[in-house]
N, C-alpha and C positions, 0 to 999 in steps of 0.2 A: 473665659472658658465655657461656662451657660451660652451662651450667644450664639460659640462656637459649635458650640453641640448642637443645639436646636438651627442653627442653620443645614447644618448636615443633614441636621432631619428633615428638613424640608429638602434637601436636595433627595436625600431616599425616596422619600413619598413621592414627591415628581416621578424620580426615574421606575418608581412602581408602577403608575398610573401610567406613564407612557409607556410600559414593560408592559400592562394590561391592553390598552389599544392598539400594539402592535399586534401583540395577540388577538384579538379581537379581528383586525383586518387580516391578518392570515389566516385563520378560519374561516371567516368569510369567503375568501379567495380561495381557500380548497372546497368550501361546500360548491362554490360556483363552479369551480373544475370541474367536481361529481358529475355534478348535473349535467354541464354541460356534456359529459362523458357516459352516462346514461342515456343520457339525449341522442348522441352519435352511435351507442348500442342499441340502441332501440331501431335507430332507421334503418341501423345494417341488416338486422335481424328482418325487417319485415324486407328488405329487398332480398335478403336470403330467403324466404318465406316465399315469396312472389316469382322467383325465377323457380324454387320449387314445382312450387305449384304448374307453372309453364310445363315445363319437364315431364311432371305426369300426366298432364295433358296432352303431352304429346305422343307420350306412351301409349297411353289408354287410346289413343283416336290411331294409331300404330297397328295395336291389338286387333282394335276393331274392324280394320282393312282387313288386317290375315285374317280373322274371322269371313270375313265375306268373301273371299278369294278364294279361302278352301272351301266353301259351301259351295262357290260356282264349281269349283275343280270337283267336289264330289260329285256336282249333276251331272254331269260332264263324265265322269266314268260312270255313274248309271245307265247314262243313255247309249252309251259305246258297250256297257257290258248287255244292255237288254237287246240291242241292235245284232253283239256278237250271237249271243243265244238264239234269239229268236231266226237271224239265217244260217246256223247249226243246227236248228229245227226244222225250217225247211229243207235243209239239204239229209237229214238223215230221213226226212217224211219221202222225199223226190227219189232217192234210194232203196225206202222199201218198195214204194210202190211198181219202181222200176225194176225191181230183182224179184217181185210178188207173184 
């Protein structure tokens, strides 16, 4: 009956200790997951980041076209509106003079 029990016990302890390195290797096995899955957030993020960044890029250089298109378009009606005036001037000058 001794023998019998202390065999048992040794079978316990075994299947403890392999109950412990099972465990053991499946934590291992999801720490490596993490990682590796951190890993894969991480590159996603910086290519999310990257195309970002693109994007405003091409905004901001977008911007800066209209900027410069409507600064030629303003000159553009300065010089149409100083050209209108200025031969509205001479024609009201060519007028007095003429009716004077």
């Amino acid at each position: 009956m001794k023998a019998e029990n202390e065999r048992l016990q040794g079978e316990v302890n075994k299947l403890k200790q392999k109950l412990k390195e099972e465990l053991a290797r499946s934590q291992a096995s999801v720490r490596l997951d993490m990682s590796l899955e951190k890993g894969r957030i991480r590159d996603e993020q910086a290519s999310q980041e990257i195309k970002i960044k693109k994007a405003d890029n091409k905004i901001e250089k977008e911007i800066a076209n209209l900027k410069t298109l409507m600064e030629a378009i303003k000159l553009q009606i300065l010089q149409y509106m100083f050209g209108t005036i200025t031969g509205a001037g001479a024609l009201i000058l060519a007028y007095i003079r003429l009716f004077s």
